[in-house]
KOLRONU-470129 format. One line per 8 residues: for each residue x, y, z of C-alpha. Coordinates in pm, 1 decimal. Each point is the difference from the previous one (the first is absolute). Example, Ala and Ser with C-alpha at 12.3 -4.5 7.8 and 13.67 -1.06 7.14 Angstrom:
# residues 2
1230.0/-450.0/780.0  137.0/344.0/-66.0
This chain:
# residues 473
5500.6/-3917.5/936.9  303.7/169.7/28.1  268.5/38.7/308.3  44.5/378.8/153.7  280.9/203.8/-79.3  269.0/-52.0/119.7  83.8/291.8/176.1  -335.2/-5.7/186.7
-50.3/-211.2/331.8  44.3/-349.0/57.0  -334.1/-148.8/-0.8  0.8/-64.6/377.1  97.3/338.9/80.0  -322.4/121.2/-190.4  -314.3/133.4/175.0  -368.1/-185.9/24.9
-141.2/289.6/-202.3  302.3/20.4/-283.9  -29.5/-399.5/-43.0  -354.5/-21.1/-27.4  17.3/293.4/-263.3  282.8/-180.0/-202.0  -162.2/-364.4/7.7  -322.3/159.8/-145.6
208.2/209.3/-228.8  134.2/-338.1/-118.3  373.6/170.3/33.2  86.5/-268.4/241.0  -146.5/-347.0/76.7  -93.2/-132.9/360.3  205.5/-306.6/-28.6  301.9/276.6/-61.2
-145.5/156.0/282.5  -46.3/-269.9/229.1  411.6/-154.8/-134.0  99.9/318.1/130.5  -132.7/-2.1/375.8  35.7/-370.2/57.8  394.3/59.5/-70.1  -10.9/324.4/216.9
-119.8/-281.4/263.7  233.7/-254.5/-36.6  281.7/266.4/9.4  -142.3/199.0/337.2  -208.9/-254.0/153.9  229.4/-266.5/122.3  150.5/296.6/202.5  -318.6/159.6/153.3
-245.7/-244.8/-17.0  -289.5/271.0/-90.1  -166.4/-339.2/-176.7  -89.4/-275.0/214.8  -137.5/-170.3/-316.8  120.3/76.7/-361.0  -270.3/-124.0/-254.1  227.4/12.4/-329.6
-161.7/-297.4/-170.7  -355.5/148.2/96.1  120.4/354.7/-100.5  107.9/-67.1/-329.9  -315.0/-198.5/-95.0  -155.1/280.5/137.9  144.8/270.7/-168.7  -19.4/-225.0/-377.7
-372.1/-59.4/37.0  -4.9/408.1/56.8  163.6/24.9/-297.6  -187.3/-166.8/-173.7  -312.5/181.6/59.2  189.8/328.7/-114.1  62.1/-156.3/-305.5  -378.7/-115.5/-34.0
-89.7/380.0/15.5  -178.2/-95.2/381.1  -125.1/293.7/199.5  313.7/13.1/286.3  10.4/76.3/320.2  161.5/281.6/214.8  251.7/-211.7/110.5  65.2/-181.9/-321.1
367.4/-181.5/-13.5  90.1/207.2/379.9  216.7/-252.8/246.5  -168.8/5.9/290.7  30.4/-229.9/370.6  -198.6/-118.1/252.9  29.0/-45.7/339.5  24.4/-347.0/149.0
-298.7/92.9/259.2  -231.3/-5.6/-259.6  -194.6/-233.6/-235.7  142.7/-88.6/-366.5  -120.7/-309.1/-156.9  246.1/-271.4/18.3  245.5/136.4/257.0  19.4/-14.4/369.2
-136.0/289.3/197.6  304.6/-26.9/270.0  -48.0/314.5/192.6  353.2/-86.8/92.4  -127.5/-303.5/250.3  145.1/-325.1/-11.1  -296.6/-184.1/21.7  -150.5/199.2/-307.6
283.6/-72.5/-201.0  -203.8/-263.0/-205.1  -350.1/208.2/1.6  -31.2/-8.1/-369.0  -307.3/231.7/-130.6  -197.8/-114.4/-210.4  -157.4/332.2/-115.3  95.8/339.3/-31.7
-100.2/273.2/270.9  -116.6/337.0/-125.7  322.7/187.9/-55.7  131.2/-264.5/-171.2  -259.8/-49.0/-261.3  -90.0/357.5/-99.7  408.6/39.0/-86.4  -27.4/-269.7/-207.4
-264.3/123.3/-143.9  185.4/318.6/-62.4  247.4/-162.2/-209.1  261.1/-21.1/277.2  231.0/-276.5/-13.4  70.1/-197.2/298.6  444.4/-47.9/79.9  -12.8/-76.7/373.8
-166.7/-44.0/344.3  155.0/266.1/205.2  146.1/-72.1/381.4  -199.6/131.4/295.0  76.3/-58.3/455.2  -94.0/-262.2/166.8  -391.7/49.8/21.0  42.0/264.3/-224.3
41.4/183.3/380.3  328.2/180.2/-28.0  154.4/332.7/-135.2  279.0/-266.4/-88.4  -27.8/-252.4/-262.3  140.5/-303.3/111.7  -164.9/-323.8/61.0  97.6/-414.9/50.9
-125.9/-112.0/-320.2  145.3/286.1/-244.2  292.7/158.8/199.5  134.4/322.6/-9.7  -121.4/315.1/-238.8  304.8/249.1/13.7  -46.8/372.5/-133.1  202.6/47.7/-332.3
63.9/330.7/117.8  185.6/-111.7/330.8  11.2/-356.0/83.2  -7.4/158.3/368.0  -302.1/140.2/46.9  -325.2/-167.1/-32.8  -178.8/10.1/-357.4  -325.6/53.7/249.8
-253.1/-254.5/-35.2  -230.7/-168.4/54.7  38.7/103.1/-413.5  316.7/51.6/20.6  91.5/-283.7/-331.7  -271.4/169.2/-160.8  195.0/323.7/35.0  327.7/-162.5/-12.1
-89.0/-79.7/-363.4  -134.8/298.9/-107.2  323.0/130.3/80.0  212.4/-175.4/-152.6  -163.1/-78.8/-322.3  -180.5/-341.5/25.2  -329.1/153.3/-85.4  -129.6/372.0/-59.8
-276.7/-118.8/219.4  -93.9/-169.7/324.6  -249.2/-128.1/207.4  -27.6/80.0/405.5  -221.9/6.0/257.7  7.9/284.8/309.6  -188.3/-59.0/318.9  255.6/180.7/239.3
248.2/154.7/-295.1  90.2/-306.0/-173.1  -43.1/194.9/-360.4  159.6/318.6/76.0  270.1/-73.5/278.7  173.7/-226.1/-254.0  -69.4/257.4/-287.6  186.5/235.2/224.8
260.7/-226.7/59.5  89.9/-108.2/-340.7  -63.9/355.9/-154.5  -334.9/-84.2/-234.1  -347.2/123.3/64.9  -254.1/-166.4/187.5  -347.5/30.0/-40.8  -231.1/-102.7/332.4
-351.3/58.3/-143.3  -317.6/42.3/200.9  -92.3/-330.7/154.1  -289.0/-79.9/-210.7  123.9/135.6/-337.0  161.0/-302.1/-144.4  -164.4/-371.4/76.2  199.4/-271.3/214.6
-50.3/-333.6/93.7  171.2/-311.0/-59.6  -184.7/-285.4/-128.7  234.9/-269.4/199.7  -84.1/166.9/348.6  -156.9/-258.5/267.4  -202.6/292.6/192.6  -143.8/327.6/-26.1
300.0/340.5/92.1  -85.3/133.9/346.4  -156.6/314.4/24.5  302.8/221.1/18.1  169.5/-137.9/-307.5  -308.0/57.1/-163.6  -27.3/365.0/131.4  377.8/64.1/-62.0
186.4/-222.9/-315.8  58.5/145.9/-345.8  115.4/-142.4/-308.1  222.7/220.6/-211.4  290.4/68.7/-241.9  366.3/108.5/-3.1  178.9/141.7/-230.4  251.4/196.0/-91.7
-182.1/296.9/-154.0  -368.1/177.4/81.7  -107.8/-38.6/-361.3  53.7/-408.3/38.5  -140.5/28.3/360.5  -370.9/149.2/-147.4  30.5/-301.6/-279.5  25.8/-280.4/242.5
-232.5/128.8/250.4  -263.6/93.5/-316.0  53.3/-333.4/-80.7  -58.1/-209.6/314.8  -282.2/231.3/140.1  -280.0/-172.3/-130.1  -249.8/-195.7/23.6  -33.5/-361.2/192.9
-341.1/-136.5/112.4  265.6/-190.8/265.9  88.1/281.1/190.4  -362.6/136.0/114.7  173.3/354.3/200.6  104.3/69.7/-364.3  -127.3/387.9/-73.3  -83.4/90.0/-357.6
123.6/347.1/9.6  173.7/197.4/-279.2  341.6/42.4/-87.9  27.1/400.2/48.2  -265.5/166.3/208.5  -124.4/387.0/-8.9  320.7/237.3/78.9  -13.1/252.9/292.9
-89.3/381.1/-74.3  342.5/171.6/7.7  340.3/-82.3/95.0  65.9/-367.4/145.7  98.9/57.7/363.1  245.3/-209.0/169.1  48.0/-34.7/357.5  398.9/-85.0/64.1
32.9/-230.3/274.2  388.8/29.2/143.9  -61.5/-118.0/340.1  -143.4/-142.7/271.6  13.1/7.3/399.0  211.0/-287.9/140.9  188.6/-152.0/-340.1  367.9/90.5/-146.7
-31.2/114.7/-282.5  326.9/-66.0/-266.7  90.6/331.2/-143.5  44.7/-171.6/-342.3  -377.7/-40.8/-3.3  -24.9/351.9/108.8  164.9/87.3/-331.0  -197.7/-248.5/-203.8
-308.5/180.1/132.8  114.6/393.5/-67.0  127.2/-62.3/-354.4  -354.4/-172.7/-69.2  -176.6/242.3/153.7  180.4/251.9/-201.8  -45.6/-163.3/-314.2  -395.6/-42.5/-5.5
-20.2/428.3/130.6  214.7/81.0/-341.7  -271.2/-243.8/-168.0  -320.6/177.6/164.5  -56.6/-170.6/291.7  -42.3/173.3/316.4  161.9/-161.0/302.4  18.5/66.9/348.4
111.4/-196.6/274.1  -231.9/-126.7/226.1  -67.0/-293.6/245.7  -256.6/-279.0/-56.4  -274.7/-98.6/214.9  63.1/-256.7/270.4  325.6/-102.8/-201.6  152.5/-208.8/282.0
-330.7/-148.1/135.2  -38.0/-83.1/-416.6  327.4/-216.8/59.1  -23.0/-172.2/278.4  -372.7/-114.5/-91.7  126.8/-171.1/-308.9  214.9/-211.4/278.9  -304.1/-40.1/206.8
-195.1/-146.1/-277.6  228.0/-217.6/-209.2  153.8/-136.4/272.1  -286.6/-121.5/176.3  -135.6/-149.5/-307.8  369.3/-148.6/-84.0  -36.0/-203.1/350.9  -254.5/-232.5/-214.6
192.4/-99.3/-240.1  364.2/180.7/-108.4  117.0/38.1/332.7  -88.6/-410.2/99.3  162.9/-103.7/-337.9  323.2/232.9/60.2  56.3/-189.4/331.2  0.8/-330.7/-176.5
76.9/42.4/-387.2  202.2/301.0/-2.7  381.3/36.6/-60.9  194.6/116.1/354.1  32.6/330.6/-144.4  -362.8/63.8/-44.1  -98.1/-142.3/388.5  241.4/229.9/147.0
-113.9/268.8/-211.8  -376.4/-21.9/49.8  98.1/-55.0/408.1  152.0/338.2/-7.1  -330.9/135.2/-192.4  -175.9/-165.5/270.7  195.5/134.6/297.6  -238.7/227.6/229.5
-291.7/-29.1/-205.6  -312.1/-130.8/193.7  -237.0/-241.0/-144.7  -283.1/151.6/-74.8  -372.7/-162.1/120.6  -287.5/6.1/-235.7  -172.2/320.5/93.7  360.9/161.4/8.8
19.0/-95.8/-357.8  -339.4/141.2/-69.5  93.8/286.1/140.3  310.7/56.0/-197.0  -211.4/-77.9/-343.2  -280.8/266.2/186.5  300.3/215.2/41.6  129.4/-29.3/-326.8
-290.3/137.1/-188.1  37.0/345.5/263.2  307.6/38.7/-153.2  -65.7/-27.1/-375.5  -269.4/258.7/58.0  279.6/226.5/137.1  192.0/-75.8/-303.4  -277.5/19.2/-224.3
-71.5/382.9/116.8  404.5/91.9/24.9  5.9/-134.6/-400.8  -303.5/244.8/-83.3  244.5/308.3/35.6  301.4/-188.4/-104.5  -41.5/-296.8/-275.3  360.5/-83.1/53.4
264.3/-93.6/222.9  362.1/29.6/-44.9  147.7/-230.3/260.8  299.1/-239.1/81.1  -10.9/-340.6/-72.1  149.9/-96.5/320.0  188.6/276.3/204.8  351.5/-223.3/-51.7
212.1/-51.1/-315.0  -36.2/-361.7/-110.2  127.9/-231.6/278.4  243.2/-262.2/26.6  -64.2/-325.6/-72.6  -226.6/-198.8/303.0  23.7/333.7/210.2  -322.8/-121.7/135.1
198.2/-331.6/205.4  340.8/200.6/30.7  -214.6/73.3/380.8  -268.5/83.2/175.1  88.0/410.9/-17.0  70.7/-13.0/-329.6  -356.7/-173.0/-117.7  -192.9/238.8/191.5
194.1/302.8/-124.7  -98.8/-127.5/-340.7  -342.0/-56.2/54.9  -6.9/378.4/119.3  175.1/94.9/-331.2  -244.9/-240.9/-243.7  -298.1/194.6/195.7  -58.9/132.4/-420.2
-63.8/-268.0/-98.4  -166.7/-134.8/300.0  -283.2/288.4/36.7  -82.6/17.9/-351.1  -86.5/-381.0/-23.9  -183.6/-3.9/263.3  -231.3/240.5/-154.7  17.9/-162.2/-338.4
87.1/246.2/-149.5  181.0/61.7/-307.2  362.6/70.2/-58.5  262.9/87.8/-197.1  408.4/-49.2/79.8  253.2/185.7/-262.1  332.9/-3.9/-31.5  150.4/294.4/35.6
382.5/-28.9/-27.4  311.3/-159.7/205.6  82.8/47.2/325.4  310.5/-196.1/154.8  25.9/-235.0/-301.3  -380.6/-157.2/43.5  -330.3/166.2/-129.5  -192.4/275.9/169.5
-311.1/135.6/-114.2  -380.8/116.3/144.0  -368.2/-137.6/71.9  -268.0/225.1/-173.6  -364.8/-119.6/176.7  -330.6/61.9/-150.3  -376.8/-67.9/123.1  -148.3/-297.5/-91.9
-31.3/-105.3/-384.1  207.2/348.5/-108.6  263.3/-210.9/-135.2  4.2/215.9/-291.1  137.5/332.5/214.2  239.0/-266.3/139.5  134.5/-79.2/-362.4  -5.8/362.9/-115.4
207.3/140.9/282.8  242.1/-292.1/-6.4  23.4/123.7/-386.7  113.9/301.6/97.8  274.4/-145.4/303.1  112.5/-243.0/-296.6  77.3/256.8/-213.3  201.5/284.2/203.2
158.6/-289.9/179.1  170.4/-128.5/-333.3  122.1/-307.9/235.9  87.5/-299.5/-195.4  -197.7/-342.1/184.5  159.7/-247.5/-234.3  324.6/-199.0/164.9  174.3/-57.0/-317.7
313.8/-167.9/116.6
C-alpha cells in the first residue's frame, strides 16, 4: 500500500467516507490510518481530555487484522479502517462501562452492546472510550472518575455533554466518528457546542442495551434515549448511523424500517421556529436560524415560520417524566456517588419541581401521547422543522451551578432539546458558522423514522454554510 500525497490531508484530518474509500482503494493502509489519529491524540488529548480511555494497543491490532482482510480480497465493511470512539456509558467488551461514577469505575463489560458491535462490524476501528457527566445527566461533561472535558474551541465554554468527549474528539481530530447517546440533548447540545453534527435518531431506530446492566431502563428512558453519531460532516453522519441502525434481537423496541421512506408530493415545507412566549432568545441564534432558513428556500424548500403545538407544555413534560423516574435510581446515586459539582447541579434541576405520585405520572405518559398526535398532524403539512438548538449561544462552563437563576434560565433556553426528546423524536444539530469565537449552528426536526429528510436538508445547510468543524491547532 502506498502513503497519500503529500500535499493532501494528514490522515487524521481525513473524513469517515474519504478513509474508508482510500483503505479499500488500497492507497493507504489502516495501520497508517490508525498511526495517524492515535498521534493526533497524544498531541490534543492530554489538553482536552475528549478520551477518557485511549485504546492504542487495541487499536492497532485492530486496524492490522483489518488489513489483513483487505489484503485477503474480504468483502469490507462501510466503515472499513474509520477511527471511531465510544462512550464510557456504554458496553465494550473488556472495558469498564463508568458512566462517569466512581463506583463503576471497575464495571468491566464483558460483551459488546449493540452500537458497539454493528461498528465493528462495519470495519470501524476502535481508538478511545469517550468522556460523558456524572450519570451521563449533564449538558457538562465532567465527572469524579474522568475529570474535566474542555471544548477545543474555547476552553471556557462547555463542550456540552452528556457527549460532550464524544464531540470534543470529533473536533479535534481523534476520530472522524463518535458514539453518543441523547435523552434530553446529550447528542446535539454538545454537537452544537463543539461545531460537528449531531444526529438524535427516532427512539427506536437504532438498538440499545448494555449487556452489563443489573435491571431493566425505566419507562421514560425507554420512551426517550437514542443512540447516535457525530461527526464532522453529513455524508459521515448517514455512514455511522447506516451502520449502527440495525438489527439486535437484544433490544426488542428495535423497528425494522427502511433507510429512506416515500418523499412528499411537492416542495418540502419547513415551519421556522424563532420564538417562543416567556424565553430570551440570543440574537446570534436568531441569525443562525435566518441564514438557514434562507439557504434551504434558494434549494427548494418552502419555509414559513410558524409555532409548534403545545411547545412549552412539550418541555416541561420531559422534566415531569425523567425526573420522576430519575428519583429511583440517578437522583439516589447522585446524592451519594456523585462529584459536589453534580449534587449541586441536579439540586438546582430539582428546585420547585414537585414529586410526582403514580397516577400523576400516568397522567403525564397519558398526556404525552395527546401531544405527539398534535405533532403528528402539524408534521402532515410541514415534514420539517427548522429550529434552535437551544435559544442561547453555547454556555459557560458549569453555568448550570454558577446559581439557582442561572440553571433555570438555562433550562428555559435547552427547552429544544428538551421538547423534542420527550417526543422521541428525531433530530438533527448543524453547525452553521462562528459566533463570538465558539460554534453556532441550527436543529432541523423531522417525524418519526424520516431521518433521511433530516440528512438531506442538513446536506444542503453543510454546503452553503462552507464552515470548517475540524479544530486543527
Amino acid at each position: 500500500m502506498t502513503s497519500s500525497p503529500a500535499s493532501s490531508p494528514a490522515l487524521w484530518q481525513r473524513s469517515a467516507a474519504d478513509i474508508a474509500a482510500a483503505v479499500r482503494r488500497r492507497e493507504v493502509s489502516c495501520r497508517e490510518v490508525t498511526a495517524s489519529v492515535l498521534a493526533r491524540i497524544a498531541e490534543l488529548n492530554p489538553r482536552i481530555n475528549a478520551l477518557a480511555e485511549v485504546l492504542a494497543d487495541e487499536a492497532m491490532a485492530s486496524a492490522d487484522a483489518a488489513d489483513a482482510r483487505t489484503l485477503r480480497g474480504e468483502a469490507l465493511g462501510p466503515l472499513h479502517g474509520v477511527p471511531v470512539s465510544i462512550k464510557v456509558n456504554v458496553d465494550q467488551a473488556g472495558h469498564a462501562t463508568t458512566n462517569g461514577v466512581i463506583p463503576l469505575k471497575d464495571h468491566i463489560a464483558r460483551e459488546d452492546a449493540p452500537v458497539v458491535a454493528h461498528w465493528r462490524s462495519a470495519g470501524a476501528v476502535i481508538v478511545g472510550r469517550s468522556n460523558t457527566a456524572t450519570y451521563s445527566s449533564r449538558w457538562f461533561t465532567d465527572n469524579g472518575v474522568h475529570g474535566r472535558t474542555l471544548n477545543p474551541w474555547d476552553a471556557a465554554v462547555t463542550p456540552g455533554g452528556s457527549s460532550g468527549g464524544a464531540a470534543a474528539a470529533v473536533a479535534g481530530g481523534m476520530g472522524a466518528l463518535a458514539h453518543g447517546n441523547d435523552i434530553g440533548g446529550s447528542i446535539r447540545y454538545p454537537a452544537y457546542a463543539c461545531g460537528v453534527a449531531g444526529l438524535r435518531p427516532t427512539a427506536g431506530r437504532v438498538p440499545a442495551f448494555n449487556p452489563s446492566a443489573t435491571s431493566e431502563r425505566g419507562i421514560t428512558p425507554q420512551l426517550m434515549s437514542v443512540q447516535g453519531p457525530l461527526a464532522r460532516s453529513i455524508a459521515d453522519l448517514r455512514l455511522g448511523y447506516e451502520a449502527m441502525a440495525r438489527p439486535d434481537a437484544r433490544d426488542p423496541n428495535w423497528v425494522p424500517m427502511p433507510h429512506e421512506l416515500p418523499r412528499p408530493t411537492g416542495p418540502i415545507r419547513v415551519a421556522l421556529f424563532k420564538r417562543t412566549p416567556g424565553i430570551p432568545v440570543d440574537p446570534a441564534v436568531t441569525q443562525a436560524l435566518d441564514a438557514a432558513a434562507r439557504w434551504l428556500q434558494q434549494a427548494g424548500y418552502e419555509v414559513d415560520e410558524a409555532e409548534l403545538p403545545f411547545f412549552n407544555e412539550a418541555a416541561a413534560l420531559w422534566r415531569t417524566l425523567t425526573v420522576d423516574d430519575s428519583r429511583r435510581n440517578i437522583i439516589a446515586g447522585v446524592e451519594q456517588h456523585g462529584d459536589d459539582i453534580m449534587r449541586r447541579s441536579q439540586r438546582y434541576m430539582l428546585e420547585g419541581l414537585a414529586e410526582t405520585d403514580r397516577d400523576g405520572f400516568l397522567d403525564a405518559l397519558a398526556r404525552r401521547q395527546a401531544l405527539l398526535r398534535s405533532w403528528s398532524v402539524f408534521m402532515q403539512t410541514h415534514p420539517l422543522v427548522l429550529m434552535p438548538v437551544s435559544w442561547q449561544r453555547p454556555c459557560p462552563q458549569d453555568e448550570d451551578i454558577a446559581s439557582l437563576a442561572r440553571a433555570r434560565a438555562l433550562i428555559d433556553a435547552q427547552s429544544p432539546l428538551l421538547a423534542t426528546a420527550a417526543l422521541g423524536m428525531p433530530g438533527l444539530a448543524v453547525p452553521t458558522g462562528v459566533a463570538g469565537g465558539a460554534p453556532i449552528g441550527v436543529q432541523l426536526l423531522a417525524w418519526r423514522f424520516r431521518e433521511d429528510l433530516l440528512l438531506e436538508a442538513g446536506q444542503v445547510l453543510e454546503d452553503a454554510a462552507c464552515f470548517t468543524p475540524l479544530v486543527a491547532r
